[in-house]
Structures are given as structure tokens and as C-alpha cells.
C-alpha positions as CSV (number, residue, x, y, z in Angstrom):
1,X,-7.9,18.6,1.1
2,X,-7.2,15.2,-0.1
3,X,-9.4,12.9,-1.7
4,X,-10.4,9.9,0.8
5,X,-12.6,6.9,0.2
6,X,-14.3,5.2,2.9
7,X,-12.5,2.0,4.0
8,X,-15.9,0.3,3.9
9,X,-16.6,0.9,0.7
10,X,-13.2,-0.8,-0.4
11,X,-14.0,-3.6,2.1
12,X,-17.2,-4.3,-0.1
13,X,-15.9,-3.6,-3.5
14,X,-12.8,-6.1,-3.0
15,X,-14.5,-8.5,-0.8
16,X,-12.1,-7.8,1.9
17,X,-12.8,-7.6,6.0
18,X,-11.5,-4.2,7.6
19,X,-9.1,-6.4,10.1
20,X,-7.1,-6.9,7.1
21,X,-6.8,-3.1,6.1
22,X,-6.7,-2.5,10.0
23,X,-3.8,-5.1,10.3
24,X,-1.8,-3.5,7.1
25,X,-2.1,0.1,8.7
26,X,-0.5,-1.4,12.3
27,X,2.3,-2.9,10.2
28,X,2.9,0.6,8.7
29,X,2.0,-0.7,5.4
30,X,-1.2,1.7,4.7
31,X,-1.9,5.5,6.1
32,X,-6.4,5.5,7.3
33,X,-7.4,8.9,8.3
34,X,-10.4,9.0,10.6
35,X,-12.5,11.7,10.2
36,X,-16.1,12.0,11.9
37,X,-15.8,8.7,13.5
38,X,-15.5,6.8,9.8
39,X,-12.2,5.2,8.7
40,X,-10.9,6.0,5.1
41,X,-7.5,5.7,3.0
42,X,-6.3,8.3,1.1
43,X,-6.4,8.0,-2.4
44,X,-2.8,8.5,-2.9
45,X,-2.5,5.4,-1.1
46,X,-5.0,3.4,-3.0
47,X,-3.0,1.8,-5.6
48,X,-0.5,0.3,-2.8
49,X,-3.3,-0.7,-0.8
50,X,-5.0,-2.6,-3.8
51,X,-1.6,-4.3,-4.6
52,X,-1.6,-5.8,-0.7
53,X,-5.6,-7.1,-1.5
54,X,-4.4,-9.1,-4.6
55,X,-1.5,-10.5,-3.0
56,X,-3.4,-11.3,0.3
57,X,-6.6,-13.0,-2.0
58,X,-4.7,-14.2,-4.7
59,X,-1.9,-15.6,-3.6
60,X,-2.8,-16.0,0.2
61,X,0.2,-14.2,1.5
62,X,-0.3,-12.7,5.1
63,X,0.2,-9.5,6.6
64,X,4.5,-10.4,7.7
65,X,4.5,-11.9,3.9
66,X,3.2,-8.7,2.4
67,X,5.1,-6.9,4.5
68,X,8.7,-8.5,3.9
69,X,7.0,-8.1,-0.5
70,X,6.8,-4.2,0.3
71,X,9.9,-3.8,1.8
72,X,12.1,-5.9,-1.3
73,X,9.7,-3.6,-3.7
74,X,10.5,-0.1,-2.2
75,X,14.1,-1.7,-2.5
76,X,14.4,-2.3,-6.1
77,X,12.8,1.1,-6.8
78,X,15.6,2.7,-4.5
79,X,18.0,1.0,-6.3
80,X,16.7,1.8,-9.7
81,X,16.5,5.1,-8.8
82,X,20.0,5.3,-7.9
83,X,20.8,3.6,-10.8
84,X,19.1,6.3,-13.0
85,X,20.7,8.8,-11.2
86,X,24.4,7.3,-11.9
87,X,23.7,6.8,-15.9
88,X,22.6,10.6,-16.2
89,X,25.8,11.4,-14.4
90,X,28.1,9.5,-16.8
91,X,26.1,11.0,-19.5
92,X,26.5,14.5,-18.8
């Protein structure tokens, strides 16, 4: 099974309400798995979902601002990706 932590324990640790991690998971931003009537995130997605907090507190960006962030991010990664894939196919 995979590792979860409870969503209120990141709520507390990053000073964050659960609207906000409520409101990423609508946008599709964020996977919470309920399990015995308590929310939690899996920790696979805990890096991505620490990213969103520091954009949101630090630089007061809001859920459609994060959103259009995440979706030019994945976008370069593709890209890159792609990119790797073409120089190891003129190399070979």
C-alpha cells in the first residue's frame, strides 16, 4: 500500500487551511485519498503539493495561477524529455 500522510497534519505543519488543498484537488492539481472518513495525499504527491503551498504563501498566487504554473511546468519537462530523446537518437 502506499504511504499517505494525513492532509491535517500538512495543513498544520505548512500553516495552510484544507480549502486550499481541497481547492487544488478539484482543479486536478493534487490526488487525496479518503480512507476511514480522514483525508490524506499520497506521498508520491507530496513534493508537487508542497511546490503549490510556496507558490500560494510566498508569492500569493491562486489556485487558476497555480494551475496555468503547473500546466507551463509539466510543458517544459515534456519538452525536455523529447529533447533528450532526439539527442540520444542522433547519437546512436
Amino acid at each position: 500500500m502506499e504511504n499517505l500522510v494525513s492532509t491535517s497534519d500538512i495543513c498544520t505543519y505548512h500553516e495552510v487551511e484544507y480549502t486550499f488543498i481541497s481547492s487544488l484537488n478539484e482543479a486536478g492539481l493534487v490526488e487525496l485519498k479518503v480512507v476511514n472518513h480522514t483525508t490524506y495525499i499520497p506521498e508520491s504527491e507530496l513534493q508537487k503539493l508542497e511546490r503549490m503551498i510556496r507558490l500560494h504563501n510566498d508569492l500569493e498566487i491562486n489556485i487558476a495561477g497555480i494551475e496555468a504554473i503547473t500546466h507551463l511546468l509539466e510543458r517544459v519537462e515534456q519538452m525536455q524529455e523529447e529533447m533528450r530523446r532526439l539527442r540520444n537518437r542522433v547519437h546512436t
